[in-house]
C-alpha positions as CSV (number, residue, x, y, z in Angstrom):
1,X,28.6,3.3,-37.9
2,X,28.1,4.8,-35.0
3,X,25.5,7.1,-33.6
4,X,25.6,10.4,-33.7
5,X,26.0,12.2,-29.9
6,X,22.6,14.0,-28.3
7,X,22.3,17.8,-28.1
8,X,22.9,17.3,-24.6
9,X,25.6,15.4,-24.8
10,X,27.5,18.0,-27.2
11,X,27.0,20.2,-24.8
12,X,29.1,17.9,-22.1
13,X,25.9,17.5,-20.1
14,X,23.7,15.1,-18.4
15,X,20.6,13.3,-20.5
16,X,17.4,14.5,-19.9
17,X,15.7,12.4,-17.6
18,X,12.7,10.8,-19.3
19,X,9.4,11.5,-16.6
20,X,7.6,8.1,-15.6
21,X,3.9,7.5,-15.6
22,X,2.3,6.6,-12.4
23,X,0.3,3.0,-11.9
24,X,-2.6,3.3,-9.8
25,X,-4.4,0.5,-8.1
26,X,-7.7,0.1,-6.1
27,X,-8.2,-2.4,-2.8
28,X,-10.7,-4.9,-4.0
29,X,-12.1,-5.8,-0.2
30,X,-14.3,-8.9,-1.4
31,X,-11.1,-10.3,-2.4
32,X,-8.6,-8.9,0.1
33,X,-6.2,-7.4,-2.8
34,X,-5.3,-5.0,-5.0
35,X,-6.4,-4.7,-8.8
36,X,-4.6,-2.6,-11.3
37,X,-6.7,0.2,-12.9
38,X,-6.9,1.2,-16.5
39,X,-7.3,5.0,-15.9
40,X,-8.7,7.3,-19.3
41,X,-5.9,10.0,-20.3
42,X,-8.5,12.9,-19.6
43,X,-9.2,11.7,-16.1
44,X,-7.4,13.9,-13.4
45,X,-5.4,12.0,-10.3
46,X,-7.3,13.9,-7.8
47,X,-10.7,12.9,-9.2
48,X,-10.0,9.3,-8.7
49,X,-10.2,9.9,-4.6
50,X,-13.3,8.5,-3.2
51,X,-14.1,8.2,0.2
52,X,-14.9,4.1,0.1
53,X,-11.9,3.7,-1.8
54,X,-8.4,2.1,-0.8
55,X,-6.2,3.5,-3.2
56,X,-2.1,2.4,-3.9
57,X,-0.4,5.3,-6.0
58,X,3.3,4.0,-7.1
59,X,5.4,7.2,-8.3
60,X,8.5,5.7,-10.1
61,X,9.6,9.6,-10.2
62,X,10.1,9.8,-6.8
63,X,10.7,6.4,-5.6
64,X,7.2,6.4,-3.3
65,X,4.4,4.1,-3.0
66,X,1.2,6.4,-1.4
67,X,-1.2,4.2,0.3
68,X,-4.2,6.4,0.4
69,X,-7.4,5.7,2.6
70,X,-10.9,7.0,1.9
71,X,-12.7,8.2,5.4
72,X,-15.1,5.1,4.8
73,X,-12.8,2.6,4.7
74,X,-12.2,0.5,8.1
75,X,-10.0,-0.6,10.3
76,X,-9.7,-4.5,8.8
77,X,-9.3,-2.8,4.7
78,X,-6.5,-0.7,6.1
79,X,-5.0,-3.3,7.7
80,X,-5.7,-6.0,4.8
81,X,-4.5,-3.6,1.9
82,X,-0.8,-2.5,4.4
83,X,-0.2,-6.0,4.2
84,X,-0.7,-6.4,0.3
85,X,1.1,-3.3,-0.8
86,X,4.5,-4.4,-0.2
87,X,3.9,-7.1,-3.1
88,X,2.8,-4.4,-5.2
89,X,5.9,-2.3,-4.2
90,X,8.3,-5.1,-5.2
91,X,7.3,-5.2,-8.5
92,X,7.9,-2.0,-9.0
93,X,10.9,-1.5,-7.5
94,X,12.0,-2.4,-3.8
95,X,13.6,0.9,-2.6
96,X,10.5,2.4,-3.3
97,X,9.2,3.7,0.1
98,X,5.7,3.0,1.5
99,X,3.6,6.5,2.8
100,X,0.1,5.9,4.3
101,X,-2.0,8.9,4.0
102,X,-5.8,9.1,5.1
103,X,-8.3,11.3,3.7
104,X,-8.7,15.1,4.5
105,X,-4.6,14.6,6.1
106,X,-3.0,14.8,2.8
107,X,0.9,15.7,2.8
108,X,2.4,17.6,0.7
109,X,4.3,15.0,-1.1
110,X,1.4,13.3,-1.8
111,X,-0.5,16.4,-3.6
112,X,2.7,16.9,-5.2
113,X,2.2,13.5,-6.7
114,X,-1.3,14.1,-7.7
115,X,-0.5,17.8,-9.2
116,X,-2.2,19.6,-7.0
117,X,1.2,21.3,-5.3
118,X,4.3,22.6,-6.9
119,X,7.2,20.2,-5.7
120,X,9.9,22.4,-3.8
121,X,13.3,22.8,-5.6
122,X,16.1,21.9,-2.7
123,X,18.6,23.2,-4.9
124,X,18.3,26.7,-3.9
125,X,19.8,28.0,-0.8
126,X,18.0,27.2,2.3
127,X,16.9,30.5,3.9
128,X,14.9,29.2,7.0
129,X,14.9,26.7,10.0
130,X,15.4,22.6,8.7
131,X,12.0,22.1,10.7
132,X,10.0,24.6,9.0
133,X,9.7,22.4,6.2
134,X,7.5,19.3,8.7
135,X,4.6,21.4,9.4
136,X,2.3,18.0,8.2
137,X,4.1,15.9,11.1
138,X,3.5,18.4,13.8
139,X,0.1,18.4,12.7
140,X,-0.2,14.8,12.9
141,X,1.5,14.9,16.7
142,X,-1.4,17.0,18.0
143,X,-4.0,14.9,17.2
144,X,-3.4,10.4,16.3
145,X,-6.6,8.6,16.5
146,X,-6.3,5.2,17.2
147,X,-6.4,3.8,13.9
148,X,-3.5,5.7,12.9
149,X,-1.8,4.3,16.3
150,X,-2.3,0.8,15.2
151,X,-0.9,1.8,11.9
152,X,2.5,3.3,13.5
153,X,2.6,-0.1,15.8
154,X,2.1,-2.7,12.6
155,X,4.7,-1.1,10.6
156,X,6.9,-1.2,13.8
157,X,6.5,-4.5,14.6
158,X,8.0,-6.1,17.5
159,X,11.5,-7.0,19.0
160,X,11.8,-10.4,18.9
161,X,11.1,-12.4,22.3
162,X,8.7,-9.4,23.2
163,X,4.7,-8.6,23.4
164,X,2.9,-5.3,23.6
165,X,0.8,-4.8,26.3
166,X,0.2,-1.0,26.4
167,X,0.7,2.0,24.7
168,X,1.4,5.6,25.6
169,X,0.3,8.5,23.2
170,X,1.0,12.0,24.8
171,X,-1.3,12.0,28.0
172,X,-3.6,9.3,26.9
173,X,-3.0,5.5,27.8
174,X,-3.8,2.6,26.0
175,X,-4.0,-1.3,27.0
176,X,-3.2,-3.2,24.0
177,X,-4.9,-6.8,23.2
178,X,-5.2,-9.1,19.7
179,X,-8.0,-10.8,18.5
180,X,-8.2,-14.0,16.1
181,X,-10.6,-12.9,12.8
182,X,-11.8,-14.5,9.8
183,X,-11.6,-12.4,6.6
184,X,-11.9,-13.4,3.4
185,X,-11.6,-17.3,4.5
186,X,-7.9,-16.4,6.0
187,X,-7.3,-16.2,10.1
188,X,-5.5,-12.7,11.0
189,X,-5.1,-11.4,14.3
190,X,-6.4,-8.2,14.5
191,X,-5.1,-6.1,17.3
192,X,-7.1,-3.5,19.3
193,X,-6.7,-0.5,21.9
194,X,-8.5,0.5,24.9
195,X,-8.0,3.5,26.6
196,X,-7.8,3.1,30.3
197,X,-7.8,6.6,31.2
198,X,-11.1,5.9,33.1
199,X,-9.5,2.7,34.6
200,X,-6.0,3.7,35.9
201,X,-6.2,5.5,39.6
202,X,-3.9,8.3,40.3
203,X,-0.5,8.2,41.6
204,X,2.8,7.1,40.7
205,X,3.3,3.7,39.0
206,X,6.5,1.5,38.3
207,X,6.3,-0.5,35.1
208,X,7.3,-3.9,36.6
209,X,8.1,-6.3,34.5
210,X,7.3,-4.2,31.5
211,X,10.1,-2.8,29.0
212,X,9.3,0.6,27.4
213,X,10.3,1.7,23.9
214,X,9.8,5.3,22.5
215,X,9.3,5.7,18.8
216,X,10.7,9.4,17.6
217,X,10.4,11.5,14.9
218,X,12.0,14.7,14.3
219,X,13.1,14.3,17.9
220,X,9.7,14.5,19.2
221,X,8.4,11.3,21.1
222,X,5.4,9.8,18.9
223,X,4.4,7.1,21.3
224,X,5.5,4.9,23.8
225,X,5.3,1.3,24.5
226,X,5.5,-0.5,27.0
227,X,6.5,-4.7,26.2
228,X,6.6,-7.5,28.1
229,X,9.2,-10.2,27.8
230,X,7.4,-13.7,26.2
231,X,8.9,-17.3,27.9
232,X,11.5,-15.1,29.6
233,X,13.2,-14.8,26.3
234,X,15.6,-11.6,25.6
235,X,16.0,-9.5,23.1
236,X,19.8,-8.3,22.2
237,X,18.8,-4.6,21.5
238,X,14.9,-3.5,22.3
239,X,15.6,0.2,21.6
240,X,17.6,-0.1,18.5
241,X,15.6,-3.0,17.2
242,X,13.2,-0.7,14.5
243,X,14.8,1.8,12.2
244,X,13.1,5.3,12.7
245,X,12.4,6.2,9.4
246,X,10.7,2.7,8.8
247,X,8.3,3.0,11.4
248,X,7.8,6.9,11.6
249,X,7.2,6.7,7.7
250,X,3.2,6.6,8.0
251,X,2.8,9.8,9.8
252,X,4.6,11.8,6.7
């Protein structure tokens, strides 16, 4: 016997697609990981924000992993909890993209994850500039403080045969050094900027020796860098070595 057809099936149409709960989980920074939480039915998304918290929200709905920091939280948890998430992604599902987002610079996307914004409906007709719609990244272009800086630069990584030695953010420059740390009994080099805007004299300057690289984002230049080649070794493309939309993906 077979079964009988859906309504929406009679009707020649699609199935309804079933929503998906999200999984919410909380940086643990005594033991350098993430630890599911079992969240109450009548507690709100939003109310789960707190400002010493590192949170990872994975949205099956809409293929995202939001990796949301509290204003507390430091450099190191960031850092720590970037490196732990992609595990966490996996297991959910490893097209799932990975957005950063720090307190009080909240895309949209992200509060349309926690409810607190309608989602937009792309299938009506576009009445207005592609652009208009990237407000959150121009916002994010005006002002970068460092820690967000040394976000961009980890999920960028490095072409191979290269090192970083300084960065260039709009009209401010940057040297760019890594330290060894302990944390959590584990050695990780944590890297570091120092402005030298106070250091630098004035005048025109060749960077010998030095190979820069431009990371853009809606055809705005985000940052610069400027690398150095390690043992004389080459790379076979710098420029075309990191995919945009990996490394621009924590300023959305």
């Amino acid at each position: 016997m077979t079964n009988p057809p859906d309504k929406d099936q009679e009707k020649g149409g699609m199935p309804e697609r079933k929503e998906i709960s999200l999984t919410v989980y909380q940086f643990n920074d005594e033991i350098g990981d993430f630890e599911e939480l079992i969240i109450d039915p009548d507690v709100k998304l939003p109310e789960l924000l707190d400002e010493d918290f590192i949170l990872l929200f994975v949205d099956p709905q809409h293929y995202r992993v939001w990796l949301w920091h509290g204003l507390n939280t430091t450099t190191r948890m960031k850092f720590i909890a970037a490196k732990m998430a992609a595990p966490i992604r996996d297991k959910h599902g490893i097209a799932f993209k990975i957005t950063a987002v720090d307190q009080d610079m909240e895309t949209r996307g992200f509060k349309v994850m926690l409810g607190l914004e309608e989602e937009i409906d792309y299938s009506k007709e576009q009445t207005g500039p592609a652009f208009k719609d990237t407000e959150e990244d121009l916002e994010l272009l005006k002002e970068i403080k460092e820690e967000k800086i040394l976000l961009i630069l980890e999920k960028a990584g490095l072409p191979e045969g290269y090192k970083r030695k300084m960065v260039i953010v709009k009209n401010k420059l940057y040297g760019y050094k890594e330290f060894k740390t302990n944390y959590t009994g584990s050695v990780y080099m944590e890297p570091k900027l120092f402005p030298l805007k106070e250091e630098v004299e004035d005048g025109a300057y060749l960077a010998e020796n030095l190979v820069p690289r431009m990371l853009i984002s809606y055809n705005n230049v985000v940052l610069t860098e400027l690398l150095e080649k390690v043992n004389g070794k080459i790379s076979k493309n710098v420029a075309n070595d990191v995919s945009d939309d990996d490394s621009i993906d924590k300023l959305s």
